[in-house]
LODOKOL-163514 format. One record per atom (N, C-alpha, C): residue number from 1; residue in three letters; atom name; y, z, x. Coordinates in pm, 1 decimal. Last residue first. Layout:
! LODOKOL-163514
+-----+--------+-------+----------+----------+----------+
! num ! residu ! atome !        v !        w !        u !
+-----+--------+-------+----------+----------+----------+
! NUM !    ALA !    CA !        Y !        Z !        X !
...
+-----+--------+-------+----------+----------+----------+
//
This chain:
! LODOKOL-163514
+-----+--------+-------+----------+----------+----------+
! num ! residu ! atome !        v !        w !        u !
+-----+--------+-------+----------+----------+----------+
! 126 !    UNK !     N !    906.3 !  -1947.5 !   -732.7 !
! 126 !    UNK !    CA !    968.8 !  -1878.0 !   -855.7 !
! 126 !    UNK !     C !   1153.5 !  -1898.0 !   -766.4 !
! 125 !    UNK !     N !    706.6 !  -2073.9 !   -638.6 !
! 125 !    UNK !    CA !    812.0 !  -2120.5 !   -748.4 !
! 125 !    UNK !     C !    881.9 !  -2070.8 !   -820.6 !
! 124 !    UNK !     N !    594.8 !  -1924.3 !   -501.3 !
! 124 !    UNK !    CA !    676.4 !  -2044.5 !   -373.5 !
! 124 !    UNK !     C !    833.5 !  -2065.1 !   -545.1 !
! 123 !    UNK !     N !    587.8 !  -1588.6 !   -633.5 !
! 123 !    UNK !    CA !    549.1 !  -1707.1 !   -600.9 !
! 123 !    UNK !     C !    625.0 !  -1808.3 !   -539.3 !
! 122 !    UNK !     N !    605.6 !  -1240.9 !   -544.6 !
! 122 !    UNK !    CA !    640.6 !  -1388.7 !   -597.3 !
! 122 !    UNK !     C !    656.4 !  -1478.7 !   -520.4 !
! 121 !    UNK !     N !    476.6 !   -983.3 !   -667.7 !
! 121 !    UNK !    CA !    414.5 !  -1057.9 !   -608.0 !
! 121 !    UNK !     C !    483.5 !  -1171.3 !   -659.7 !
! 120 !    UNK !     N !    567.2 !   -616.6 !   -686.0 !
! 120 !    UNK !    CA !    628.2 !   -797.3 !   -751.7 !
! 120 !    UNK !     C !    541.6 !   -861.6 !   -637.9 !
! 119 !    UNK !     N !    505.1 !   -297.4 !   -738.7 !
! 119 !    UNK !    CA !    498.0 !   -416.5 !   -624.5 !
! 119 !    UNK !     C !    521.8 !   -573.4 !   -745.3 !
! 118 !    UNK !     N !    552.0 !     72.1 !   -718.0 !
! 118 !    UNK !    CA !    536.3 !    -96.7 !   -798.0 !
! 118 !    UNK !     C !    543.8 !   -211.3 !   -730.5 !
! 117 !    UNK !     N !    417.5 !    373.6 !   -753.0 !
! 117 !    UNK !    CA !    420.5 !    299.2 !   -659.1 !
! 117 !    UNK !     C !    421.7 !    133.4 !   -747.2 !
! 116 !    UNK !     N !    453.3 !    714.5 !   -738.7 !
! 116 !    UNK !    CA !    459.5 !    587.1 !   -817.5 !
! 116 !    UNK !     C !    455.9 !    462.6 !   -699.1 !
! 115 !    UNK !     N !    379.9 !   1022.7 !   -737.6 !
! 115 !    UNK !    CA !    385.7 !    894.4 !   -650.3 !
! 115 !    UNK !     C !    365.4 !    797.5 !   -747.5 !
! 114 !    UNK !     N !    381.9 !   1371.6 !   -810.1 !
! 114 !    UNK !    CA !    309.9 !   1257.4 !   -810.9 !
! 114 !    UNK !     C !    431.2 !   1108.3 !   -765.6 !
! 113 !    UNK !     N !    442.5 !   1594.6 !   -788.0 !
! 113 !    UNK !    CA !    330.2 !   1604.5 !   -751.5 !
! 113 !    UNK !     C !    297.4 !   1506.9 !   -799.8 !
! 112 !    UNK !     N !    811.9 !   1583.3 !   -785.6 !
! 112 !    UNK !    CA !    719.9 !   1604.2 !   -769.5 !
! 112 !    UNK !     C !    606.4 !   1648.5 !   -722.5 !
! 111 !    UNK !     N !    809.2 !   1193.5 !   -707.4 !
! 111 !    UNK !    CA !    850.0 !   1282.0 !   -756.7 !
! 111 !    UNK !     C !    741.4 !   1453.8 !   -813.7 !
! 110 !    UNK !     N !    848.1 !    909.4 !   -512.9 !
! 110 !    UNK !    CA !    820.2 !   1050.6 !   -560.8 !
! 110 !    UNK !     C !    867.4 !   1114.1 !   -644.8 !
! 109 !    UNK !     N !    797.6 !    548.6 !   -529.4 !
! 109 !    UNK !    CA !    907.2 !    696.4 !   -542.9 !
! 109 !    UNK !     C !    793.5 !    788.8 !   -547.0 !
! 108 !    UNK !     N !    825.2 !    257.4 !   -398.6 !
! 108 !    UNK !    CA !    736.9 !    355.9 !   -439.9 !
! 108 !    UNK !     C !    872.8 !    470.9 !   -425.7 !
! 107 !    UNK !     N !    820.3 !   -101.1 !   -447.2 !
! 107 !    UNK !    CA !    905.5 !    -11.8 !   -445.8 !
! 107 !    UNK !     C !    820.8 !    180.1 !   -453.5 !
! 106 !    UNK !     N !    806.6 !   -434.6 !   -269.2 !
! 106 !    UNK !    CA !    731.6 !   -283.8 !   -322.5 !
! 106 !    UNK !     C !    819.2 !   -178.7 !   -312.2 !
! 105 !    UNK !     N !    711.3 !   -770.3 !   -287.6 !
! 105 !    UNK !    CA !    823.4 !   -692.2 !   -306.1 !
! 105 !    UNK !     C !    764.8 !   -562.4 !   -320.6 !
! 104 !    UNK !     N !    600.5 !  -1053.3 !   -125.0 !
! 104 !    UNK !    CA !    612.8 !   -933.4 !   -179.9 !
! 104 !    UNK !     C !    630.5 !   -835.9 !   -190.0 !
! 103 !    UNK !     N !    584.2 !  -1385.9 !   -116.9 !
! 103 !    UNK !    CA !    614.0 !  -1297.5 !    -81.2 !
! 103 !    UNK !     C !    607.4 !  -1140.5 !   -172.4 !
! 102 !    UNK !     N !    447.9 !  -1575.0 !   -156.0 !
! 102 !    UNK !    CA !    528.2 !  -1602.5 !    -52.5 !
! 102 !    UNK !     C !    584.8 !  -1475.4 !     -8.6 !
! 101 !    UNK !     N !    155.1 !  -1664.1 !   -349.1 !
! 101 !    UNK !    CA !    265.9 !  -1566.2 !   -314.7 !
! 101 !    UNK !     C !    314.5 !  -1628.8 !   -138.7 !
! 100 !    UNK !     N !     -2.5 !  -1897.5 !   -455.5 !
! 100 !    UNK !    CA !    125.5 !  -1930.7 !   -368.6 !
! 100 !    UNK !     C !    218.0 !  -1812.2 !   -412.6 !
!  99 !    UNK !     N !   -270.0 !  -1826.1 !   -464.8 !
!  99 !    UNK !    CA !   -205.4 !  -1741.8 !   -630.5 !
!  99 !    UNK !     C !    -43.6 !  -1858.4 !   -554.7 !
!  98 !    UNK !     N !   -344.9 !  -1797.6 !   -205.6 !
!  98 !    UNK !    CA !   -414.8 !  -1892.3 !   -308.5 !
!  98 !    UNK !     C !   -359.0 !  -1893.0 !   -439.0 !
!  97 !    UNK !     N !   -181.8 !  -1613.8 !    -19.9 !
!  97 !    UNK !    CA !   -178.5 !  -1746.3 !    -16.9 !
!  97 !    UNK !     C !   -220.8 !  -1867.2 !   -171.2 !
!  96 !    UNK !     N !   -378.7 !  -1413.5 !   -196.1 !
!  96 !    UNK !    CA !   -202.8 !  -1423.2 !   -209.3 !
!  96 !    UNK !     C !   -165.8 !  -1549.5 !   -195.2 !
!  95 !    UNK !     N !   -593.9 !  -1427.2 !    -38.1 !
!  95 !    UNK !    CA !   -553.9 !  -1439.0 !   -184.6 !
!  95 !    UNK !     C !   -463.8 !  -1471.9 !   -251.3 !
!  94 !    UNK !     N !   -558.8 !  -1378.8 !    198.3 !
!  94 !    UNK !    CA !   -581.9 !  -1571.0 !    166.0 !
!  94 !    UNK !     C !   -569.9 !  -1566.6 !     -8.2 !
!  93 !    UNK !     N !   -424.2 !  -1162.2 !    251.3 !
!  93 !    UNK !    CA !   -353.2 !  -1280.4 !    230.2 !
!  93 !    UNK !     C !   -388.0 !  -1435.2 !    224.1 !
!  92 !    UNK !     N !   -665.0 !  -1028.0 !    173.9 !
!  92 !    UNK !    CA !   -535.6 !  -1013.0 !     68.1 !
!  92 !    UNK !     C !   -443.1 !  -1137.6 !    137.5 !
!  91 !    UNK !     N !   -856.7 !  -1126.8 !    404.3 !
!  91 !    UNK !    CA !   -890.8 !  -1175.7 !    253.2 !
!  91 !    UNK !     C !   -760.9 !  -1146.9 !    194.6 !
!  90 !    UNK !     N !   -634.6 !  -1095.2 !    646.5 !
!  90 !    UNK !    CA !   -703.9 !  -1132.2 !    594.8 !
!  90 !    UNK !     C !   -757.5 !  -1158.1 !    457.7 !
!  89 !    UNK !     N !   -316.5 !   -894.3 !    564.9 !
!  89 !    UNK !    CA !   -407.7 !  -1014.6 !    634.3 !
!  89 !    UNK !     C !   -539.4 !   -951.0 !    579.7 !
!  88 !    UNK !     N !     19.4 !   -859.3 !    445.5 !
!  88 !    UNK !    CA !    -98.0 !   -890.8 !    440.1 !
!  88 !    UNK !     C !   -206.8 !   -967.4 !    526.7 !
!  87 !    UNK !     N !    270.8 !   -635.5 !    413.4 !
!  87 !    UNK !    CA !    217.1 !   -759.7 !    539.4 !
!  87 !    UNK !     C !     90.4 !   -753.8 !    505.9 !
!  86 !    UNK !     N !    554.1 !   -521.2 !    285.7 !
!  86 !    UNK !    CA !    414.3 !   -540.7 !    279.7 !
!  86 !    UNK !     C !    400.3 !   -625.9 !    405.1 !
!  85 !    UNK !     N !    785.9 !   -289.1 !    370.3 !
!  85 !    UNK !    CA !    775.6 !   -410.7 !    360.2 !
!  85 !    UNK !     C !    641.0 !   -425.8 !    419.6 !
!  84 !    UNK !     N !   1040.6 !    -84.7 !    216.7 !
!  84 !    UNK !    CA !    913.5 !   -105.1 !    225.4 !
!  84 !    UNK !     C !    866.1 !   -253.1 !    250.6 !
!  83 !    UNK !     N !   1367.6 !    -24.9 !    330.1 !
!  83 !    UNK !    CA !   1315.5 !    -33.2 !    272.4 !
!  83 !    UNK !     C !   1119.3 !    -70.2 !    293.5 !
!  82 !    UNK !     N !   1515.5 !     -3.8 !    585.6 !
!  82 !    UNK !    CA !   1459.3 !    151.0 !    556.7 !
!  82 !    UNK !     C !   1348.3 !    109.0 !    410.0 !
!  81 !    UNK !     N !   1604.0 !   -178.2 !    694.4 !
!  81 !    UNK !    CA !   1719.6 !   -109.3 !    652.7 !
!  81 !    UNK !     C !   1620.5 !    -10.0 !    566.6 !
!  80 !    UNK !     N !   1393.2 !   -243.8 !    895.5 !
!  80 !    UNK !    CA !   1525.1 !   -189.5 !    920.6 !
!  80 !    UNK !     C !   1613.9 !   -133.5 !    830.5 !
!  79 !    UNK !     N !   1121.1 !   -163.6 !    712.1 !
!  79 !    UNK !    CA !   1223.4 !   -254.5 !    763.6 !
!  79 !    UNK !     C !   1342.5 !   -177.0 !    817.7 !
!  78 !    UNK !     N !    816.3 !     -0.4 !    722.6 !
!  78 !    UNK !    CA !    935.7 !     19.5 !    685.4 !
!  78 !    UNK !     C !   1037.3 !    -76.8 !    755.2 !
!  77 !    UNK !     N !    496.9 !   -153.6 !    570.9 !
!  77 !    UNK !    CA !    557.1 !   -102.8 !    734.8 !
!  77 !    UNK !     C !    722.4 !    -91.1 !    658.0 !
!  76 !    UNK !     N !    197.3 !   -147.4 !    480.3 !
!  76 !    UNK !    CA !    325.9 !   -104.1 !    437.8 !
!  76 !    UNK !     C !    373.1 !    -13.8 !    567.8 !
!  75 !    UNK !     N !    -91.2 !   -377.6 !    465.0 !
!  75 !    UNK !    CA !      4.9 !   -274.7 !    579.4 !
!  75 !    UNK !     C !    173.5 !   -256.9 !    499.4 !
!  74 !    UNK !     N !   -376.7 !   -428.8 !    349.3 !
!  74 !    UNK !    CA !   -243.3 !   -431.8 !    304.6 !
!  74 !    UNK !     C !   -159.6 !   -320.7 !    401.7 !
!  73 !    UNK !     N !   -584.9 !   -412.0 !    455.3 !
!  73 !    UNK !    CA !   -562.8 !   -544.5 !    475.1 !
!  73 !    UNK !     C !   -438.4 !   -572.1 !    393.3 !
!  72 !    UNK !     N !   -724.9 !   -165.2 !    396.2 !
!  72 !    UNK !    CA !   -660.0 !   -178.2 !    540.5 !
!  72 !    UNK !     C !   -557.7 !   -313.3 !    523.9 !
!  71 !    UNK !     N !   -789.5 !   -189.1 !    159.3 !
!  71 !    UNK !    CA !   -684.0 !   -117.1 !    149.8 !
!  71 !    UNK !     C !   -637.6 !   -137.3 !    280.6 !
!  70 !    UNK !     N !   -972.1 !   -507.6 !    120.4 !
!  70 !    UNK !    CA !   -957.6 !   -364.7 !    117.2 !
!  70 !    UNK !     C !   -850.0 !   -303.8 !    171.6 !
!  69 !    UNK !     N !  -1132.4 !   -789.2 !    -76.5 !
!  69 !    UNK !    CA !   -996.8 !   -685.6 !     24.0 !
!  69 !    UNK !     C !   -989.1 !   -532.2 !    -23.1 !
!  68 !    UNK !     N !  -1321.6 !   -873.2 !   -163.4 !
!  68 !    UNK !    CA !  -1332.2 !   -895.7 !    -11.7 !
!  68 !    UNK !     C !  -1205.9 !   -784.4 !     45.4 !
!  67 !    UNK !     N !  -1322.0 !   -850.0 !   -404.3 !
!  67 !    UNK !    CA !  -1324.7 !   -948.3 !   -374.0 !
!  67 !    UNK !     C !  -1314.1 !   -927.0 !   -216.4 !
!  66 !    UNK !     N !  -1144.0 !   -539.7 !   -407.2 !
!  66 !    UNK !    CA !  -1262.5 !   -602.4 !   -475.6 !
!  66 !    UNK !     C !  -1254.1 !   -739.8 !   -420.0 !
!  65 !    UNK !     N !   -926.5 !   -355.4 !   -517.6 !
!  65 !    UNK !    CA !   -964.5 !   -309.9 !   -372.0 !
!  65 !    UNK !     C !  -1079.0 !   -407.1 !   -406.1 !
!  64 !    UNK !     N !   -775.6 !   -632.1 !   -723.9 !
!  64 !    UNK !    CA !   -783.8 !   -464.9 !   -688.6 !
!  64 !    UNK !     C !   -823.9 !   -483.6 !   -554.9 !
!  63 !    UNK !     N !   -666.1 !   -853.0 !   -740.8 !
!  63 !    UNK !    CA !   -761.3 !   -841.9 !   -677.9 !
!  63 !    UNK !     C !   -830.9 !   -654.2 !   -728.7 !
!  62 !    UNK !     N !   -398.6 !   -958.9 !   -787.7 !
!  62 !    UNK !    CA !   -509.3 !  -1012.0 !   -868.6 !
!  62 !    UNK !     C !   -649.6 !   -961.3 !   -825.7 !
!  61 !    UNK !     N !   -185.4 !   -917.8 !   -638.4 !
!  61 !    UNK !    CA !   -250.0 !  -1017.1 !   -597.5 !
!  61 !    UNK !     C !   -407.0 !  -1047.8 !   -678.7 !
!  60 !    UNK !     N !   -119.3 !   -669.6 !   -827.6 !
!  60 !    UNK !    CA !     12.0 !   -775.3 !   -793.0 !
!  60 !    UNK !     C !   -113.7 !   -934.8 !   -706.9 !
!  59 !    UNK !     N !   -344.2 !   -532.8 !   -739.1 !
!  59 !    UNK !    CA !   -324.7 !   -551.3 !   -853.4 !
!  59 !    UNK !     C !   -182.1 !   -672.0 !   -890.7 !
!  58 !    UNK !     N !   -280.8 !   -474.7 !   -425.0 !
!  58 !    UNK !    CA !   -404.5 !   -523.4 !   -501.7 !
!  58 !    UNK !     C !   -362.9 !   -562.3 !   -584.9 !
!  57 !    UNK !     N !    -27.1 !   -345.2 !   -464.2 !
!  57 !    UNK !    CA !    -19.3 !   -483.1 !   -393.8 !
!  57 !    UNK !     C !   -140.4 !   -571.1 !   -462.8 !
!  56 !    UNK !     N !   -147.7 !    -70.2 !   -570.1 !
!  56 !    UNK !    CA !     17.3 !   -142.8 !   -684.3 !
!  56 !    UNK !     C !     20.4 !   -327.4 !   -610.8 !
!  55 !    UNK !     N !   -206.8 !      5.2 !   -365.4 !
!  55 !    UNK !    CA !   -325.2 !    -35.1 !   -493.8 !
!  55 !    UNK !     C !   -245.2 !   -136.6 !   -607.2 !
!  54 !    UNK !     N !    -28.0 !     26.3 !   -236.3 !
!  54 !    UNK !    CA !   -145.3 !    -68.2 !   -133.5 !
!  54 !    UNK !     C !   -265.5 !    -84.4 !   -300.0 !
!  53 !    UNK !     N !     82.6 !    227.0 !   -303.7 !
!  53 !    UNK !    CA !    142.7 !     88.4 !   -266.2 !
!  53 !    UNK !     C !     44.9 !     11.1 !   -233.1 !
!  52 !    UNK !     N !   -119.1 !    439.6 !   -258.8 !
!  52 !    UNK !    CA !    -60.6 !    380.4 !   -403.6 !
!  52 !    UNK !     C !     30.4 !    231.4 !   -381.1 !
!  51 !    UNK !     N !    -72.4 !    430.5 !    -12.8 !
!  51 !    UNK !    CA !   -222.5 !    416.3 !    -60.2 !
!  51 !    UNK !     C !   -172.8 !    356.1 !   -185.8 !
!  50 !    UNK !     N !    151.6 !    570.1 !     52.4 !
!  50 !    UNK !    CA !    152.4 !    437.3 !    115.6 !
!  50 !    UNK !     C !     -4.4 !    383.3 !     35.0 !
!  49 !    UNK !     N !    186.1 !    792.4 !    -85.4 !
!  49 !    UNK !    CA !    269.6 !    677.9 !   -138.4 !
!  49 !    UNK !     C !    239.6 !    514.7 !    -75.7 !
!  48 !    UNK !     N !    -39.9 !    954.3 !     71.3 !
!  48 !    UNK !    CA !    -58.0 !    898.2 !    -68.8 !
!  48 !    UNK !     C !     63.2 !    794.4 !   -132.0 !
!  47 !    UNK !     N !    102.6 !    951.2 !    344.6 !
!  47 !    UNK !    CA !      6.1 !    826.4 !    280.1 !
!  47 !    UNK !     C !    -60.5 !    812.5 !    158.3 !
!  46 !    UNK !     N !    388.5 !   1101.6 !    244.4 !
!  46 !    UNK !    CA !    340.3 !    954.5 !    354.8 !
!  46 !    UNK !     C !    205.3 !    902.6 !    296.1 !
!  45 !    UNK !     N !    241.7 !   1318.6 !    158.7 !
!  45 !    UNK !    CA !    295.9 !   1242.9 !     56.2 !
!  45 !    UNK !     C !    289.8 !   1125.1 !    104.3 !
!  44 !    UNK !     N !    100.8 !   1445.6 !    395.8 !
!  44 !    UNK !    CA !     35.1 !   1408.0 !    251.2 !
!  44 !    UNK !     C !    119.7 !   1297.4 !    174.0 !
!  43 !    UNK !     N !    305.1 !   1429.3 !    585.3 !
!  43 !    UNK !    CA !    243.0 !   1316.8 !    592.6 !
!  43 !    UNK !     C !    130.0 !   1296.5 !    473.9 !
!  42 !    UNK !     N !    468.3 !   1646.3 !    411.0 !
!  42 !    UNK !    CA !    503.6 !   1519.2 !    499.8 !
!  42 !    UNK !     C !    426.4 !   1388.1 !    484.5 !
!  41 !    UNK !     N !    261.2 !   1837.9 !    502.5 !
!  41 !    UNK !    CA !    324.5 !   1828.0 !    372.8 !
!  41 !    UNK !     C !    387.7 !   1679.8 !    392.8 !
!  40 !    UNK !     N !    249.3 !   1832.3 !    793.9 !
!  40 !    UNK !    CA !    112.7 !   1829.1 !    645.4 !
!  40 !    UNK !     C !    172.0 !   1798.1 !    536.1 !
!  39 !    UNK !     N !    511.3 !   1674.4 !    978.7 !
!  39 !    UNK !    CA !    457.0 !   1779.4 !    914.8 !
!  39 !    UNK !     C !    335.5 !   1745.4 !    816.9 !
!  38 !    UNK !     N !    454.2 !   1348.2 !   1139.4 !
!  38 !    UNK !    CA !    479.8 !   1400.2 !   1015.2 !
!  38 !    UNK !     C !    414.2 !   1515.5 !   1019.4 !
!  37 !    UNK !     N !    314.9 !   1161.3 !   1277.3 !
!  37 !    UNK !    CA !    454.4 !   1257.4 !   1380.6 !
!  37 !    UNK !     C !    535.3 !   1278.8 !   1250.9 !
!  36 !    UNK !     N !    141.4 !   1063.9 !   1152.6 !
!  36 !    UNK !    CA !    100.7 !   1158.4 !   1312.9 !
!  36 !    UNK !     C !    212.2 !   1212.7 !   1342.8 !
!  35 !    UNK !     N !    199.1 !    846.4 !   1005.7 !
!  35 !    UNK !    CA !    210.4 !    971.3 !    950.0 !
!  35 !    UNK !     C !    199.4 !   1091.6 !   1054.6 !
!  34 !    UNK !     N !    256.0 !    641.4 !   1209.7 !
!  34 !    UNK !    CA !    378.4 !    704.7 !   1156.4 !
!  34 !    UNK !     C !    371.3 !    843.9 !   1128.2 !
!  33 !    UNK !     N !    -17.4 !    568.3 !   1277.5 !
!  33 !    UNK !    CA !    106.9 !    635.0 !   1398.6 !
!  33 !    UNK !     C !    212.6 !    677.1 !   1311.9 !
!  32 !    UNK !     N !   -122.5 !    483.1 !   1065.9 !
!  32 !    UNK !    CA !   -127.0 !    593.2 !   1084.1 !
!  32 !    UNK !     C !    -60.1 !    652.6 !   1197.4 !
!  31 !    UNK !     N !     77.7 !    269.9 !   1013.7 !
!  31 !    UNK !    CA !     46.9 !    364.2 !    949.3 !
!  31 !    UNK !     C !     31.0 !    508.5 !    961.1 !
!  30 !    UNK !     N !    -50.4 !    132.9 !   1228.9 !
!  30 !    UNK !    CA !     78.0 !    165.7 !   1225.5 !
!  30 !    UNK !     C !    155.6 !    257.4 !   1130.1 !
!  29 !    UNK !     N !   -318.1 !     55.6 !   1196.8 !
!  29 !    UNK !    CA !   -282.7 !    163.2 !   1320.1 !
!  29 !    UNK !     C !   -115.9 !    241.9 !   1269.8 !
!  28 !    UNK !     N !   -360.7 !     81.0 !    839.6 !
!  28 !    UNK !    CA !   -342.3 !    -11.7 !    958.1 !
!  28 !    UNK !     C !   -283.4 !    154.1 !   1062.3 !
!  27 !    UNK !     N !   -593.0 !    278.2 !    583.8 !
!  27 !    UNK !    CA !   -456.7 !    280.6 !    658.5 !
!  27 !    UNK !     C !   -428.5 !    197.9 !    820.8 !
!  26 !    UNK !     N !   -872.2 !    288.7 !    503.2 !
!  26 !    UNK !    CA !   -761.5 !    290.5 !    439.4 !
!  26 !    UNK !     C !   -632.6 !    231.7 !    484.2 !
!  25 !    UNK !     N !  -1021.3 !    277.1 !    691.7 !
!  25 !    UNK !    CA !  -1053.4 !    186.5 !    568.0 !
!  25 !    UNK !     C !   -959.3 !    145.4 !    510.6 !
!  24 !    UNK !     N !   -916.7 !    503.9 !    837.6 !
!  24 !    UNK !    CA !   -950.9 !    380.9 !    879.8 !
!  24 !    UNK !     C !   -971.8 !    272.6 !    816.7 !
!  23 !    UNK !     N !   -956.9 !    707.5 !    669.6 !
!  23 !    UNK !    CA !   -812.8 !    663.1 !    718.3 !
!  23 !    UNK !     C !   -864.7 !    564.2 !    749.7 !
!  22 !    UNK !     N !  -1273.6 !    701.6 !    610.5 !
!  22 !    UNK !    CA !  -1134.9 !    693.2 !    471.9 !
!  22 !    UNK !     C !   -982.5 !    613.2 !    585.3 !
!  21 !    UNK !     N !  -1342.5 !    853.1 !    850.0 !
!  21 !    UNK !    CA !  -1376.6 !    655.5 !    811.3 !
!  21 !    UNK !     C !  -1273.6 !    640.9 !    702.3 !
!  20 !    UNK !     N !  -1219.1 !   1069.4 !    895.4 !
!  20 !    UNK !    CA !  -1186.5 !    980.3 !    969.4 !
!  20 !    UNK !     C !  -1199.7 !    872.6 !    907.0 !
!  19 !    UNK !     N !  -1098.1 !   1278.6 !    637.0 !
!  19 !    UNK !    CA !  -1236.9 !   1183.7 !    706.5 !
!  19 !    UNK !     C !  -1164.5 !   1069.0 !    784.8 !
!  18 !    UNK !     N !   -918.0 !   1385.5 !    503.8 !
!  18 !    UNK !    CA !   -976.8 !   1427.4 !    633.6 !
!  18 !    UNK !     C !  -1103.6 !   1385.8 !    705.6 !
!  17 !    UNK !     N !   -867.7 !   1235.8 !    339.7 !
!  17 !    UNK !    CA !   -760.5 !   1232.8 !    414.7 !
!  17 !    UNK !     C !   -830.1 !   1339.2 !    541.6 !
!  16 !    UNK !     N !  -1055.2 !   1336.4 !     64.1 !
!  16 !    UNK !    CA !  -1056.8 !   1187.7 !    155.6 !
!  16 !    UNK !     C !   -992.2 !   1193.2 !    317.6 !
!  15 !    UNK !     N !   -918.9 !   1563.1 !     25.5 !
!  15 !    UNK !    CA !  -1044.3 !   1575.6 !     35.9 !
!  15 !    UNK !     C !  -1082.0 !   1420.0 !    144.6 !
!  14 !    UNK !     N !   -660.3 !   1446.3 !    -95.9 !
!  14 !    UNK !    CA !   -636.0 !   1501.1 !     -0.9 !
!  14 !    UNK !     C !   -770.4 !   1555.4 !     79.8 !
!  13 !    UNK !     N !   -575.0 !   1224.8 !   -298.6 !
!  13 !    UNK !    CA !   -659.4 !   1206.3 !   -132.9 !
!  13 !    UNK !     C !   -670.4 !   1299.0 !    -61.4 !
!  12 !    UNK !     N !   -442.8 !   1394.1 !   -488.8 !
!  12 !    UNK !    CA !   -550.0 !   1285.0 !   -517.0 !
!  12 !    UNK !     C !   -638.6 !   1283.2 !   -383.3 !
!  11 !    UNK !     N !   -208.5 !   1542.3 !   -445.7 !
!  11 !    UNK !    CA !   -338.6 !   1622.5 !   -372.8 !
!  11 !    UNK !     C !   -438.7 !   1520.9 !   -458.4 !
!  10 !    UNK !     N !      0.5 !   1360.3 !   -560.0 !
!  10 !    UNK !    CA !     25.3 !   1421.7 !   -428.2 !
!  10 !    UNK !     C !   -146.0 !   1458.0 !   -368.0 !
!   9 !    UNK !     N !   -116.4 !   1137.3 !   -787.9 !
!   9 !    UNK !    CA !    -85.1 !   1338.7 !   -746.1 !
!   9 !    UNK !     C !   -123.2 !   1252.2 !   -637.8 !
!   8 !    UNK !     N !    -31.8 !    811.3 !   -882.3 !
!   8 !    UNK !    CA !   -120.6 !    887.4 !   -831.7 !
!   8 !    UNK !     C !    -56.0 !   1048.8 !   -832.0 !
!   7 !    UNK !     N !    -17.3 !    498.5 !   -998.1 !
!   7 !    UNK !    CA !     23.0 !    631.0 !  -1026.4 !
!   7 !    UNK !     C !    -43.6 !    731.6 !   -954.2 !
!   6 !    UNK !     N !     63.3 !    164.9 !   -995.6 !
!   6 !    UNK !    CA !    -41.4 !    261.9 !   -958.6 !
!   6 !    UNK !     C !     51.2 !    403.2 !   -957.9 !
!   5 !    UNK !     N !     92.7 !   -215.7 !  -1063.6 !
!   5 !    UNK !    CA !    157.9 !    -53.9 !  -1048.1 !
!   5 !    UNK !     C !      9.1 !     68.7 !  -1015.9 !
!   4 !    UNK !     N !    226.9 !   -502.4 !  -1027.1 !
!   4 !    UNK !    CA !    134.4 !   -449.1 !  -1007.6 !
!   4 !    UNK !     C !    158.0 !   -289.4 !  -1020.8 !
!   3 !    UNK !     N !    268.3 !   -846.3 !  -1162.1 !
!   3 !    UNK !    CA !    328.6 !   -723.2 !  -1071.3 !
!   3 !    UNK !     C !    202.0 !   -620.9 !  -1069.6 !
!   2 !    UNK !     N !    378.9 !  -1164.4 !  -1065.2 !
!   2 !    UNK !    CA !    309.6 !  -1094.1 !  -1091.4 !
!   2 !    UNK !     C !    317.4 !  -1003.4 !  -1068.6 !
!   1 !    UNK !     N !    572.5 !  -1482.1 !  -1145.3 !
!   1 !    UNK !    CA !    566.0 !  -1356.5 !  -1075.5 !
!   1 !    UNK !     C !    452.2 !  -1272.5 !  -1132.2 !
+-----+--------+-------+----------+----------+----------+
//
């Protein structure tokens, strides 16, 4: 198994978060349809927890934001029962593929004026 973590403030992105190209780089459509039907306050925390998850995934797949993958190419979509659930494509999941992640796990909290964010990357063998 491999894991990964990232720490961030609430007001880290918040200069970024108003550039169009940043969200885009940053954040899958679905993403950003979520945070859209979030109050400011709301959707600050929404995607600084979802950014920090997405750096906590990098680092769980050995990569950071580097080798070809970038923050779009990690999607943190919410499951039915409410928990966080990664989906990787392109370069992060040929990486992943290449390490034999099968799968991966992410937990992020608040608290605060700051966002935690931890991710397990595990393998076919574990």
């Amino acid at each position: 198994m491999r894991i990964g973590a990232d720490l961030m403030h609430l007001a880290e992105l918040d200069r970024l978060l108003t550039r169009t190209w940043f969200r885009a780089y940053a954040y899958a459509e679905s993403e950003l349809a979520t945070a859209s039907g979030f109050g400011p306050e709301r959707r600050q925390e929404f995607l600084t927890g979802r950014f920090a998850g997405k750096e906590a995934v990098a680092k769980a797949i050995g990569t950071g934001f580097g080798r070809g993958v970038t923050p779009r190419q990690i999607a943190i979509e919410r499951a039915g029962s409410g928990e966080s659930r990664v989906v990787l494509t392109d370069a992060a999941a040929a990486r992943a593929a290449a390490l034999g992640v099968v799968a991966v796990q992410l937990s992020i909290t608040h608290k605060a004026d700051l966002v935690l964010a931890v991710a397990l990357a595990i393998p076919s063998s574990a």
